[in-house]
N, C-alpha and C positions, 0 to 999 in steps of 0.2 A: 486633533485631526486624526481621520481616521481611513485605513485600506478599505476602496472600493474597488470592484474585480469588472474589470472591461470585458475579461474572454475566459473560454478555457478551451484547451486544445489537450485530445487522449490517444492513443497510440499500442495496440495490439502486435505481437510479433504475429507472422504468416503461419506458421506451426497450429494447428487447432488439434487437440485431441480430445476426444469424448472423454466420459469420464468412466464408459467401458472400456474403453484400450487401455484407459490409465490406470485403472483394474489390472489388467493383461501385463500392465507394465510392473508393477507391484509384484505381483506374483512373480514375475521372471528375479527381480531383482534381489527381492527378500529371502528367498530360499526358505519359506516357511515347512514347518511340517504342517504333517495336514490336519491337525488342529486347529494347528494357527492359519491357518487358509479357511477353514472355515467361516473365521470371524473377520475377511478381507471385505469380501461381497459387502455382507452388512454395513462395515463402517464405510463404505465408498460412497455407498447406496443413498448409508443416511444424511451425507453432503449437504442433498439438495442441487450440489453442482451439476449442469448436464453438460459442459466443454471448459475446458482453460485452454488458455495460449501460453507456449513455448517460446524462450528465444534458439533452443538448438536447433538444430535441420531438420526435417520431416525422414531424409535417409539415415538417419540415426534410429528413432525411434520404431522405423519400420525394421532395420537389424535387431533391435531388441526385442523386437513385438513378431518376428520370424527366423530369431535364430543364425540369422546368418552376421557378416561382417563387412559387408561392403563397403560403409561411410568410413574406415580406419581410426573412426575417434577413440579418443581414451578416454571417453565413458562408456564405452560398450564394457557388459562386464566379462572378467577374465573365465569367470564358472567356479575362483577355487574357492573355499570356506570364508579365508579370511579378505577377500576381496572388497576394500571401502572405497572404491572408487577412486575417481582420479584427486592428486592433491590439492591442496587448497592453492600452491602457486598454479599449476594447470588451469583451476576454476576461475582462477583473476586473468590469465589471461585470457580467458573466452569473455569473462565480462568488460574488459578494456576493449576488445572485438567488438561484443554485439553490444552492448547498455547505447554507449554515442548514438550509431542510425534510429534508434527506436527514439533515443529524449529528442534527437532534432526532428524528431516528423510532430511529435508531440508539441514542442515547440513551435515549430512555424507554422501549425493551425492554429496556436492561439494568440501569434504572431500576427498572421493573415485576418483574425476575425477582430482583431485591436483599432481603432480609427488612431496608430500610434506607428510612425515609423521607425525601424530596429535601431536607425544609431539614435533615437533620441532617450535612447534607457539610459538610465544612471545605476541602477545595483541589480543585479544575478543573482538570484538565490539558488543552490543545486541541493536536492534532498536524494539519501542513499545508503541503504545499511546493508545491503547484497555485495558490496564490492571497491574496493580501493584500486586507485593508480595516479600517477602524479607523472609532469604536470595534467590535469584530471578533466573531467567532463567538460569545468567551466571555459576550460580554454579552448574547448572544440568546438562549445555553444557560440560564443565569443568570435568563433575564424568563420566557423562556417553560415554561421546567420546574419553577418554583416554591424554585432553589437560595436560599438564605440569601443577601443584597445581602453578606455579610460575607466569601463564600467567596474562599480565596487562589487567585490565577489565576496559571497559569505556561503559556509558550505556547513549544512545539517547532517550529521553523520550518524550511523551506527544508532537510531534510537530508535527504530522499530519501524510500527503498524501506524506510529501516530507521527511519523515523521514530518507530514505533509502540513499536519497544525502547527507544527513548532516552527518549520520553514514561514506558515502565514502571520506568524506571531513578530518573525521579526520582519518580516516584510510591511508589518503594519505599524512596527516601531520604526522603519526606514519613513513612511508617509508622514507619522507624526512628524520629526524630527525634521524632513525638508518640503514644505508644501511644492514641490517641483519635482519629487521623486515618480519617476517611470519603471516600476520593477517586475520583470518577470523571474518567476519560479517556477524550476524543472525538478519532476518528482520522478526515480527511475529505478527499478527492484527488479532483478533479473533472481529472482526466487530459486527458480528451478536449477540452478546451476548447484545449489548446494543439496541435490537429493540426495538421500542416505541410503546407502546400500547396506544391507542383511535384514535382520530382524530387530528392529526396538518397538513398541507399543509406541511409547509418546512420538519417535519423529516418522513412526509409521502415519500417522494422524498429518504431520505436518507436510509429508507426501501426497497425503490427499485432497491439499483444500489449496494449498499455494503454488502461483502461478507467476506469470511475467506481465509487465506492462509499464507504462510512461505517462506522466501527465502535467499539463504546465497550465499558466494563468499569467495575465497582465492583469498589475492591478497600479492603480492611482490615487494619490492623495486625495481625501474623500470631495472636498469643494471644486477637484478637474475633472469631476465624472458626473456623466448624464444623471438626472435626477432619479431613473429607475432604476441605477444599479445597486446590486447586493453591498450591502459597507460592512465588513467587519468590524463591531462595534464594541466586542469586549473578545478577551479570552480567557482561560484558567487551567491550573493544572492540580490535581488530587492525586499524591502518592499514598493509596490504601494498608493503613498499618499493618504489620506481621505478616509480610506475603513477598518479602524479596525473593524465595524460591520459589514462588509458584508461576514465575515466567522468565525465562533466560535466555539467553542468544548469548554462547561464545565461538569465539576462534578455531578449531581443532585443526589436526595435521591434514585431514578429508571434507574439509569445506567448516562452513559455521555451523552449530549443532543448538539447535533450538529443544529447549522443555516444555510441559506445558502441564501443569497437573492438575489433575481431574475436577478439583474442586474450585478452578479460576471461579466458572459462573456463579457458583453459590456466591460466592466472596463479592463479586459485582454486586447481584440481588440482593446484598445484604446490606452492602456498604455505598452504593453508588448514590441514593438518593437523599439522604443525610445529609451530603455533603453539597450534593448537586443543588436541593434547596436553599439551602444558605450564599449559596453563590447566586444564583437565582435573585435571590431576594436584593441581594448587594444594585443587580440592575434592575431592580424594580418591577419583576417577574416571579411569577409561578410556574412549575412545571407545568399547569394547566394552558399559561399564558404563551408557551412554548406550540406555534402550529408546524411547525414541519421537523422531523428530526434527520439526519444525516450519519450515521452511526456506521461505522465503518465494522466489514462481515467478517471478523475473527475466526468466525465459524458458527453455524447457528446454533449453538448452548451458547454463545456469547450473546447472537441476537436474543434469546428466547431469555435470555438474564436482565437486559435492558428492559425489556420489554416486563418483564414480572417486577424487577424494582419500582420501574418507575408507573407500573400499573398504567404500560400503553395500549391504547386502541388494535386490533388485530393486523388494521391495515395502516399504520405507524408508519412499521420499517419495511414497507413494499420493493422500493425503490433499492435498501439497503441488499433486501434478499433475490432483488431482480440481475445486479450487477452481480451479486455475487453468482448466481445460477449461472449468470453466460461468462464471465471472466475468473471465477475462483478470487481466492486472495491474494492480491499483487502487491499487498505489504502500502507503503508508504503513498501512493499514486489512486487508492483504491477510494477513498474518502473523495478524491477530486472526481473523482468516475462520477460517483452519488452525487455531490452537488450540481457537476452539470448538467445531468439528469432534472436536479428539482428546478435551476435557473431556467432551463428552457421548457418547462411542464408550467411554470407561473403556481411553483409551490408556495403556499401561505409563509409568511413572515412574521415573527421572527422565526429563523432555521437556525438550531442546535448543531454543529457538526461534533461526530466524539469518536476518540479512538481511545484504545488501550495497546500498551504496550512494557517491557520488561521491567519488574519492578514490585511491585504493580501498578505503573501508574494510568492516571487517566486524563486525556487532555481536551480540552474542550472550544470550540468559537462558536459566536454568537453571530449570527448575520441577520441586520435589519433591511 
């Protein structure tokens, strides 16, 4: 038996900034010479992103975007050389602040679009590599949604971009296992909290494309759901040989400090469809056999690598490159963005969802 998805519910913080202010905010922040300012514009530019959303305040980003000081936060920057920003305890607690309101609105619209009332869930899934605190989200999901005190809590941490598969992967192992499983999973990435201050190339790039956001699902053991819903019907995961450093996410004293180097996408286009076919094959598929994909927007030299691997159609990853224009990458929540997109568009079946994330690896669902 297998997870069929009732709802999904997505969630935007109030903060919207173009991705010219966020230009303007780069500049202020990087202290580039004017070299390296030269080469700003371009890589902003090449995005593709026209807005992200923030979870800090909109008075913050207007003292940074004019100079002055009026919000008092401690990430306004201080102007001196060695200035990284505020610490990483600081950064956790903004995210123990803002992450909760943004997963619960996420949450109780896909709560609300559920034909399933909140005490009758039995497991919780919380997905999240932006930020720790204990006792943690699941118990704020839990008070303030009205979940049963009895619900089984399982919490997906620290593993990226593909966070959101791995959360559905054991959400579908929960349905297996009890055909009476009611489970909602909340996916929640306050990205921005870790921007890097000064100049680096690689986490300059990761200041340009990552953003904030939330997003949840009810799903059901597959024989309690309407006959037209989505069933995740397999999943897998491919860790791409000799490429442990060409993606990292660690800890440092200034928030988490992400790599990314230059040659991910070759390494995707090269190695992604090898694999991907044989797995394919295993459920009795061709990549040809694959109508709709869900490819989560790492950035697009990562779309434009899926896309040459697996020798997709122009207009493939629409949907993939649609979300990402107006929300950036919100990490772990971002892939659920895309799928509700395709579930309510009545996207061809079967739908691919796939992320990458540090390692290299690559994770994947099937949805019939």
């Amino acid at each position: 038996m297998s997870l069929s998805l009732l709802s999904i519910g997505t969630a935007v913080p109030a903060t919207n900034i173009s991705q010219a202010d966020a230009l303007r905010l780069a500049q202020s922040l990087a202290s580039p010479t004017r070299e390296q300012a030269t080469w700003l514009p371009g890589m902003y530019g090449g995005t593709g992103i026209g807005a992200r959303q923030f979870a800090l305040p909109p008075a913050l980003i207007r003292d940074v975007l004019d100079g002055t000081r009026l919000s008092g936060s401690v990430f306004l920057p201080s102007g001196a050389p060695d200035d990284h920003g505020p610490t990483t305890a600081q950064r956790m607690e903004h995210y123990a602040e803002l992450a909760p309101p943004l997963a619960l609105r996420a949450a109780a619209v896909a709560l609300t679009a559920a034909p399933l009332a909140p005490e009758s869930l039995t497991h919780l899934i919380t997905v999240s590599c932006t930020g720790f605190f204990a006792p943690g989200l699941d118990r704020i999901l839990i008070e303030e949604l009205g979940l049963p005190r009895t619900v089984q809590r399982t919490h997906v941490g620290f593993m990226g971009c593909h966070g959101a598969l791995n959360g559905l992967r054991v959400a579908s192992a929960f349905a297996g296992a009890d055909p009476h499983a009611r489970v909602l999973l909340c996916a929640v990435e306050l990205c921005t909290l870790h921007y890097h201050y000064g100049w680096c190339p690689q986490t300059m790039v990761a200041n340009a494309i990552f953003s904030d956001g939330a997003a949840a699902l009810v799903g059901v053991a597959g024989e309690a759901a309407p006959g037209a819903a989505w069933r995740l019907a397999a999943s897998g995961s491919f860790l791409l040989p000799n490429c442990a450093d060409a993606m990292t996410w660690t800890i440092g004293d200034h928030g988490f400090e992400m790599t990314l180097a230059k040659g991910v996408p070759g390494l995707i286009a090269r190695q992604l469809r090898p694999w991907l076919e044989g797995w394919l094959g295993e459920q009795g598929l061709s990549v040809e056999d694959v109508g709709s994909w869900a490819v989560h927007p790492g950035g697009p030299r990562i779309l434009g690598a899926v896309e040459e691997g697996l020798g997709l159609s122009p207009h493939a990853l629409t949907t993939s490159r649609a979300v990402f224009a107006e929300h950036g990458n919100m990490s772990s929540p971002t892939v659920l963005f895309i799928l509700e997109r395709m579930r309510r568009a009545g996207a061809p079946r079967p739908c691919l969802a796939m992320g990458f994330g540090p390692g290299l690896m690559t994770e994947v669902a099937l949805f019939v």
